[in-house]
C-alpha positions as CSV (number, residue, x, y, z in Angstrom):
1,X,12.5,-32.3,-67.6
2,X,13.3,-28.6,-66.6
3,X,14.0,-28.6,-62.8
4,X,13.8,-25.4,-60.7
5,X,17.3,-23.8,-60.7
6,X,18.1,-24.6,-57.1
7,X,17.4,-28.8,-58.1
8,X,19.5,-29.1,-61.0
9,X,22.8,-30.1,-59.7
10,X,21.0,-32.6,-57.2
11,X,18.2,-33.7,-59.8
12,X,21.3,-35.3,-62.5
13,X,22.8,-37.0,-59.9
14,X,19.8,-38.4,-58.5
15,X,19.4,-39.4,-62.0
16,X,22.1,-41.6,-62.3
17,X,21.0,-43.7,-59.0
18,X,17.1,-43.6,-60.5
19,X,16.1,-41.8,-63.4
20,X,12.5,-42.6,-63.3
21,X,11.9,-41.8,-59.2
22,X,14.1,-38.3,-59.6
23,X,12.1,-37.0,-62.7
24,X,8.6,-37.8,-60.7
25,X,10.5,-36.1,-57.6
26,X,11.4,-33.2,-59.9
27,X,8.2,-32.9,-61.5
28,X,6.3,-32.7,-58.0
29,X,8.3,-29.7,-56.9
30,X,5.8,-27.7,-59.4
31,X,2.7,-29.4,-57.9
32,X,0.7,-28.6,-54.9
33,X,-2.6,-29.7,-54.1
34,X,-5.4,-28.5,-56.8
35,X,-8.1,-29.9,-54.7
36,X,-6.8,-27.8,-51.8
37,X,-5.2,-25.1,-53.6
38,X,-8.7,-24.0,-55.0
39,X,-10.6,-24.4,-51.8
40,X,-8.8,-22.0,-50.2
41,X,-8.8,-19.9,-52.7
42,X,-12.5,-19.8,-52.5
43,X,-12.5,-18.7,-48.6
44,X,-9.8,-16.3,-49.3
45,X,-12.6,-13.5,-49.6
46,X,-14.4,-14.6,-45.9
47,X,-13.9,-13.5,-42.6
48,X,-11.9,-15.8,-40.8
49,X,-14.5,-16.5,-37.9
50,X,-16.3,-17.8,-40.7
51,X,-13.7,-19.9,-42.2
52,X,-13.3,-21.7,-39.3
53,X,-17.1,-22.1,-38.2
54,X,-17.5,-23.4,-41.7
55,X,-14.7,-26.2,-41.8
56,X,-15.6,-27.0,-38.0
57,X,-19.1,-27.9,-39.4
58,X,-17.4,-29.6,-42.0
59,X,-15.1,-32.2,-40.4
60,X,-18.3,-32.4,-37.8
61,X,-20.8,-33.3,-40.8
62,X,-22.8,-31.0,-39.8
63,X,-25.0,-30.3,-42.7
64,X,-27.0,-27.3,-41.3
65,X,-23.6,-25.7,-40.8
66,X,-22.5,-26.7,-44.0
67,X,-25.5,-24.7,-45.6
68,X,-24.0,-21.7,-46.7
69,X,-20.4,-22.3,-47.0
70,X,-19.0,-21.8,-50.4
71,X,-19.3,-24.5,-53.0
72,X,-16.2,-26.0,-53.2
73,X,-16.1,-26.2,-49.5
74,X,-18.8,-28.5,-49.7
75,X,-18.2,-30.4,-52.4
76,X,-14.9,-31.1,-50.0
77,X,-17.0,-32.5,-47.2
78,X,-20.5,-33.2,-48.0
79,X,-21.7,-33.2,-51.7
80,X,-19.0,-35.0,-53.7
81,X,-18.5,-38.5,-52.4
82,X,-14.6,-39.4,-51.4
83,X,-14.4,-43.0,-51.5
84,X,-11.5,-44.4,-49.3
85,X,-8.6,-46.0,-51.0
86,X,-8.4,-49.0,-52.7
87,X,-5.4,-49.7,-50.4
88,X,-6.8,-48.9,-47.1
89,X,-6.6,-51.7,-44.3
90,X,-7.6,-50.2,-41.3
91,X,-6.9,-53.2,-39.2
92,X,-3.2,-52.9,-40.5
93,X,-2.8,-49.9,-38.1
94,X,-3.7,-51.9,-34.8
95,X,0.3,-53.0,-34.3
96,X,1.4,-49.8,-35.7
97,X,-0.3,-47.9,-33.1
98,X,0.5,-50.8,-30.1
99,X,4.4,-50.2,-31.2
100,X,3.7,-46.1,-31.1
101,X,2.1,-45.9,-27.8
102,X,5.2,-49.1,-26.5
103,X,8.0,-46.7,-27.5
104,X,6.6,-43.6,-27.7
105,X,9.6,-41.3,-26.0
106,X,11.9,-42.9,-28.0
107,X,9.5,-41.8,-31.1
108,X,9.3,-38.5,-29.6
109,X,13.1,-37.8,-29.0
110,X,13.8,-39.7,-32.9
111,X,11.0,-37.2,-34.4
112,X,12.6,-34.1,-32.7
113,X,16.9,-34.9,-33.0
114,X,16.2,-36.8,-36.3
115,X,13.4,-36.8,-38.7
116,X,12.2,-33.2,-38.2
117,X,16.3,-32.4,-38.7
118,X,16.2,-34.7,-42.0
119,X,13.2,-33.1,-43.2
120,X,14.1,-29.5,-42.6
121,X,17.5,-30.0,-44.2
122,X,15.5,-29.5,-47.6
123,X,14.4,-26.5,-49.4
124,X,10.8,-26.6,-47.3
125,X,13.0,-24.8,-44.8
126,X,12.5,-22.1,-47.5
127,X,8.5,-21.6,-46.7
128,X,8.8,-22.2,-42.9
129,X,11.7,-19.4,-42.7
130,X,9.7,-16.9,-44.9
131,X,7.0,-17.3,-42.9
132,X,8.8,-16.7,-39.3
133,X,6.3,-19.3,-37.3
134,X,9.4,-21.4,-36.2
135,X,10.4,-18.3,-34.7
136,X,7.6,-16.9,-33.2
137,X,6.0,-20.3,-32.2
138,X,8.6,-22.9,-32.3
139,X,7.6,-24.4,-29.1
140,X,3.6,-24.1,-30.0
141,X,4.6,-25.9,-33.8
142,X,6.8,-28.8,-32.0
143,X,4.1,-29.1,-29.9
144,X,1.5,-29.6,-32.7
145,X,3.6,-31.7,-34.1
146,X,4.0,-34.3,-30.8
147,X,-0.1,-34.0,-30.8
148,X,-0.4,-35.0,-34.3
149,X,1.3,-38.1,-33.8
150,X,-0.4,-38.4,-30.6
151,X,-3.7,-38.5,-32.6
152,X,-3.4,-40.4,-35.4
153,X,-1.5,-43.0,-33.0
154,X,-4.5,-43.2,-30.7
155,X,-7.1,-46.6,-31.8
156,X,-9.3,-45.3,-33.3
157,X,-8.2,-42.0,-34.2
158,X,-7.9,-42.2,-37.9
159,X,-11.7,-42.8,-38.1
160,X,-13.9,-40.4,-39.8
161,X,-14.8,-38.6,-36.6
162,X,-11.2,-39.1,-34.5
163,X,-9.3,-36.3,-33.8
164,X,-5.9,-38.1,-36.2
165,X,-8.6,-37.7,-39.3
166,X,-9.3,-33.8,-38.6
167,X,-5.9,-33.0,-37.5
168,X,-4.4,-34.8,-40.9
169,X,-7.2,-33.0,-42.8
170,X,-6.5,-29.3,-41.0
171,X,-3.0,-29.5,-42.0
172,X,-3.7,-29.9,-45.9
173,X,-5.7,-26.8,-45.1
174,X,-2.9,-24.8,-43.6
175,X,-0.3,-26.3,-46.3
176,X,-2.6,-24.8,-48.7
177,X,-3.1,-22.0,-47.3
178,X,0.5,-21.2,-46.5
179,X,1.1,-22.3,-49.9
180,X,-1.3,-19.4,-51.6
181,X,0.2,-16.7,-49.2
182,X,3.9,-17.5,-50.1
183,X,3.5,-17.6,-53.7
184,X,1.7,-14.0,-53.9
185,X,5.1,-12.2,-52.5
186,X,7.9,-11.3,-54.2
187,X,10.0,-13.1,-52.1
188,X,9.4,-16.2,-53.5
189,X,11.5,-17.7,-56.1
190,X,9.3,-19.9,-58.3
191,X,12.0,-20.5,-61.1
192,X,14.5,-21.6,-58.1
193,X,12.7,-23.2,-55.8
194,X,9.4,-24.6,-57.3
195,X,6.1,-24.3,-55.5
196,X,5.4,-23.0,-51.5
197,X,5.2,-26.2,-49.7
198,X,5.0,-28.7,-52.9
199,X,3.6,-32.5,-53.3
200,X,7.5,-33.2,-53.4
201,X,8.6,-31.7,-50.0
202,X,4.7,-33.4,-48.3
203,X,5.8,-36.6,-50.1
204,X,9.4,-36.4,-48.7
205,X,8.1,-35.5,-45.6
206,X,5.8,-38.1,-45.1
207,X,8.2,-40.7,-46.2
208,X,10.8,-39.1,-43.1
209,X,8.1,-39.2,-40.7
210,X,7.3,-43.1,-41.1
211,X,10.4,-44.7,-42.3
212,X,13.4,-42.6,-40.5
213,X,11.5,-42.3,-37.3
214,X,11.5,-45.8,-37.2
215,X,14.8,-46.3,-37.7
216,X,16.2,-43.1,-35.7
217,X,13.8,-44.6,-32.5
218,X,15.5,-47.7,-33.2
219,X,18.9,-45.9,-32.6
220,X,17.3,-44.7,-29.4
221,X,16.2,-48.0,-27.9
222,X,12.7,-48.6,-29.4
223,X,12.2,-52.2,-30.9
224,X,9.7,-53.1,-33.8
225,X,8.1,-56.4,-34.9
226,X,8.0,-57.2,-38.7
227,X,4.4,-56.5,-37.9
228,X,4.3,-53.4,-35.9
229,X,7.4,-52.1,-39.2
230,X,4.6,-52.4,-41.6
231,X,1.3,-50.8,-38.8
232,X,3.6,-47.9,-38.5
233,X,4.0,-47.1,-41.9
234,X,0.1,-48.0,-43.2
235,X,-0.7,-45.2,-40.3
236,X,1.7,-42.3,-41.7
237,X,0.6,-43.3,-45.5
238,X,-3.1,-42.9,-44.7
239,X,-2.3,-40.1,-42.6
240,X,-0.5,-38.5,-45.6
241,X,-3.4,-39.6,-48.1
242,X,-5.3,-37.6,-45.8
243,X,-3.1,-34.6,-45.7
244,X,-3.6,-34.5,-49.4
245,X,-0.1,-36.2,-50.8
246,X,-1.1,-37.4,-54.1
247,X,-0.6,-40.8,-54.8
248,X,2.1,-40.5,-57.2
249,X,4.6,-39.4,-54.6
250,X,3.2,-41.2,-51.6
251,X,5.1,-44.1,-50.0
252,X,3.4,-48.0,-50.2
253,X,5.6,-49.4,-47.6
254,X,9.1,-49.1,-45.7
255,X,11.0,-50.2,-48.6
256,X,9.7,-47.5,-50.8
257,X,9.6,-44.5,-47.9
258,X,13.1,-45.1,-47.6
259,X,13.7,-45.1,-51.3
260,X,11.5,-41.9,-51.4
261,X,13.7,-40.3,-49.0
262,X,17.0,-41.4,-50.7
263,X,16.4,-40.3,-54.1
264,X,14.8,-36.9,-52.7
265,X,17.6,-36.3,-50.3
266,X,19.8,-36.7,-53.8
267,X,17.8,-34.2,-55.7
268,X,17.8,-31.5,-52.7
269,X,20.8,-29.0,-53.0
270,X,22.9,-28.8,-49.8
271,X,21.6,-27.2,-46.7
272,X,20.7,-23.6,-47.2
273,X,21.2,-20.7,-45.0
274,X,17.3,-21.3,-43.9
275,X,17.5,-25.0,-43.1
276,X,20.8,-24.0,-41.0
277,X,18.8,-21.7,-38.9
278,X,15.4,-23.2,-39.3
279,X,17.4,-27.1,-37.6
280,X,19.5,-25.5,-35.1
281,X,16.2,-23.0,-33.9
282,X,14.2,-26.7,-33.6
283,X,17.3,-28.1,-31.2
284,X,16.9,-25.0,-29.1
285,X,13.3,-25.6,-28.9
286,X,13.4,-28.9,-27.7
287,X,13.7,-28.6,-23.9
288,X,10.9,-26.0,-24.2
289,X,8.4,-28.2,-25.5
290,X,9.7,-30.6,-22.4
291,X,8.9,-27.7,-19.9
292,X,12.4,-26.7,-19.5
293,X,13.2,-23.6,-18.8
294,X,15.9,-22.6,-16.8
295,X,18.5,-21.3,-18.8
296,X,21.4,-22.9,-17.6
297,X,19.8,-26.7,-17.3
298,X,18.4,-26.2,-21.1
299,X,21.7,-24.8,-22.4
300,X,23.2,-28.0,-20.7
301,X,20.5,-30.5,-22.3
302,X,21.0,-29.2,-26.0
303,X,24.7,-29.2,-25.8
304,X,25.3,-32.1,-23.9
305,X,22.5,-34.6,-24.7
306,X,20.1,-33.0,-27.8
307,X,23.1,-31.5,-30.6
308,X,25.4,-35.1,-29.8
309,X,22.1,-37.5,-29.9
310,X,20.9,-36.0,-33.4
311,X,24.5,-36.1,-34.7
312,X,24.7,-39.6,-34.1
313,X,21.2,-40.1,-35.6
314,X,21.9,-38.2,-38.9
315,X,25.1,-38.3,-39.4
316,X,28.4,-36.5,-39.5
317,X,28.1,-35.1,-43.2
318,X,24.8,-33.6,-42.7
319,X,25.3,-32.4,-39.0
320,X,28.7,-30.2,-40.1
321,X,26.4,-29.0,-42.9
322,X,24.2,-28.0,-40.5
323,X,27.3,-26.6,-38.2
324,X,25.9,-29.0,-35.4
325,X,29.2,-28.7,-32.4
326,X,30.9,-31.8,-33.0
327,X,30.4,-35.0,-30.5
328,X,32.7,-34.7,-27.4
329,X,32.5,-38.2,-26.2
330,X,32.0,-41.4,-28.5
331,X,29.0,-44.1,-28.8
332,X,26.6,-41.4,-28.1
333,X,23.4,-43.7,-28.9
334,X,25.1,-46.2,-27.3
335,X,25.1,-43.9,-23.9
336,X,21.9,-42.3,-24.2
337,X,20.6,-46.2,-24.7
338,X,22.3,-47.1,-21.4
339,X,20.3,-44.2,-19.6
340,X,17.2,-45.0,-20.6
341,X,17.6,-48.6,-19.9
342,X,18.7,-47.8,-16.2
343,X,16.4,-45.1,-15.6
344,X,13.6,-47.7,-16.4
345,X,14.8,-50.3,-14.5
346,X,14.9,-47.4,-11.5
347,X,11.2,-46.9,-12.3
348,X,10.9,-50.2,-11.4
349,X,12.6,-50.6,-8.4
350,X,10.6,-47.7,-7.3
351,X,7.6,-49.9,-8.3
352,X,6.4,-46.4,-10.4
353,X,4.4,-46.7,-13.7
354,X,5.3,-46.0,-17.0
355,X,6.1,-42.3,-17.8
356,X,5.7,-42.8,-21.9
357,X,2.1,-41.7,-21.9
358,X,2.6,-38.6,-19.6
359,X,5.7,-37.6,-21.0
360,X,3.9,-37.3,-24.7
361,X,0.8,-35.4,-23.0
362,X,2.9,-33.0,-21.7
363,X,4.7,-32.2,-24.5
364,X,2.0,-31.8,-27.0
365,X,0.1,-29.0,-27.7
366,X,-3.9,-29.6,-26.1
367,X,-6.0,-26.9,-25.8
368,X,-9.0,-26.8,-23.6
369,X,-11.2,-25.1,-26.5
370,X,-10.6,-27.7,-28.6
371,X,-9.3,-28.2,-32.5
372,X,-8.8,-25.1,-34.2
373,X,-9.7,-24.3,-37.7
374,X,-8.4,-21.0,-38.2
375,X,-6.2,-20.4,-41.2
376,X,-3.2,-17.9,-41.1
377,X,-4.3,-14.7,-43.5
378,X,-0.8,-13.4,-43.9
379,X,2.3,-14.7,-45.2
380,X,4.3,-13.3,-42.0
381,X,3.4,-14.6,-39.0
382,X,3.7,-11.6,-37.4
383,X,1.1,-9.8,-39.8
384,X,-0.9,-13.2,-39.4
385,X,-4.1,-13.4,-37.1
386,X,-3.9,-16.0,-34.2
387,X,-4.3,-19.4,-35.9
């Protein structure tokens, strides 16, 4: 198989730990998603009030909405029937989402100093960098982020008609989307780097966002039952199912996210200039999204508590790749773990409730007019139209 020139080096020593899981990575770096991909193709031509109006009515089912929207658009929502998969156990989520909402900061903090840090590490920095969002909305994106999870975490909310369905569903939108834009400039390197945003990176992704949040919020203090292990993972694999992740690169269960993310993490090259800036702009970002903003009090949090927590959580090798500072004091986790643990028991004392639920509120991104469904029309955010 002929790998983008970027993969190669990665792709034959991922070969040699599993030939047949780095070929299908490889061979996903040239898909996207076709179902998608000619969707928004088809609006490409509208207004963009109108693209939005039209998917609102479609993740609404509103038929007389739907009425004039373009074909494919329909076919999408209304007209061609999209039977659930055959794997789908939507009482499996119940302990996923009673272990989310139970450990929730501890999720947060591991999705923000870990995962998003593992996942950026890749090539997909590539996209997001061209783009500038993380730049000119890092806070707004993190945000988005915390609100996804916060959605498709909530009973419920993976239900036709919950806000976790259409939040899954508006991201393949903008992936696509983002994914036409990129590949139309010149700046993109299709020999190197494969597709804008492809099935590989979404698959990777996914695989981060279930399995290595789990583990990294482990690091951080958050506990799991064999039971609540396996809810957590059947919500992220539905939610990328939903987010348009074929099947042939989407994680069954922990053992295979994890193997996912291995084998992947073997075929990436080494962080690029991009995924150096686009990591380090995401630890700045941090105390931002937590409504810190004095300068001095968030320039203490991300050296002393954010850069030394996410170093212990990935690792040494990948955090000097990154040119993380290095750790000043030792057993990090072990510290941070020791906070928490006597900040709750303060809480306590105090006789105050539990902050978890708050805490996530705050730091995700709700909007008093609701879900938007407007799709960026630029490659540069700052060419793109509010979205």
């Amino acid at each position: 198989m002929e790998a983008p020139s970027d993969y190669k080096a990665g792709y034959e020593k991922a070969r040699l730990a599993d030939r047949e899981t780095a070929d299908n990575y490889i061979a996903h770096t040239r898909i996207g998603d076709p179902v998608m991909d000619a969707v928004v193709e088809e609006l490409a031509s509208l207004p963009q009030v109108q693209v939005h109006q039209f998917i609102r009515a479609g993740m609404d089912e509103d038929h007389e909405g739907m009425r004039n929207a373009p074909q494919l658009l329909r076919d999408f929502f209304i007209d061609a029937e999209q039977p659930d998969p055959e794997w789908l156990d939507r009482g499996a989520f119940r302990p996923g989402v009673r272990a989310f909402q139970r450990n929730s900061v501890a999720v947060l903090s591991a999705f923000v100093t870990g995962v998003l840090i593992d996942g950026f590490s890749t090539l997909i920095s590539k996209s997001f960098v061209q783009t500038g969002r993380i730049f000119d909305n890092g806070v707004w994106r993190l945000k988005q982020n915390n609100r996804h999870q916060m959605e498709i975490f909530w009973p419920g909310g993976l239900d036709r008609h919950g806000d976790g369905w259409k939040l899954s569903v508006r991201i393949r939108f903008v992936h696509a989307q983002i994914r036409r834009l990129l590949a139309q400039t010149e700046e993109w390197e299709h020999d190197a780097w494969g597709l804008p945003v492809s099935a590989a990176h979404l698959g990777y992704a996914v695989a981060c966002f279930a399995a290595r949040t789990v583990k990294h919020s482990e690091a951080l203090g958050a506990r799991y039952s064999p039971e609540e292990r396996a809810g957590f993972h059947a919500v992220w694999r539905y939610a990328g199912h939903l987010m348009g992740i074929p099947e042939t690169i989407l994680f069954t269960d922990e053992s295979h996210a994890l193997h996912i993310y291995r084998i992947g993490s073997l075929c990436e090259p080494p962080p690029t200039p991009e995924a150096i800036v686009m990591t380090n702009a995401l630890i700045n970002s941090a105390p931002l999204v937590a409504g810190i903003t004095d300068a001095e009090e968030r320039k203490k949090l991300v050296k002393g508590v954010i850069y030394p927590v996410s170093r212990g959580l990935i690792g040494n090798d990948l955090a000097d790749q990154l040119n993380f500072p290095a750790n000043r004091l030792p057993f990090v986790l072990f510290w941070f773990r020791l906070d928490q643990h006597i900040q709750r028991l303060r809480a306590r004392l105090r006789k105050e409730g539990p902050k978890n639920f708050s805490t996530l509120l705050e730091a995700s991104a709700y909007d008093d007019a609701g879900l938007s469904y407007r799709l960026p029309d630029h490659a540069h955010a700052e060419w793109s139209g509010r979205w």
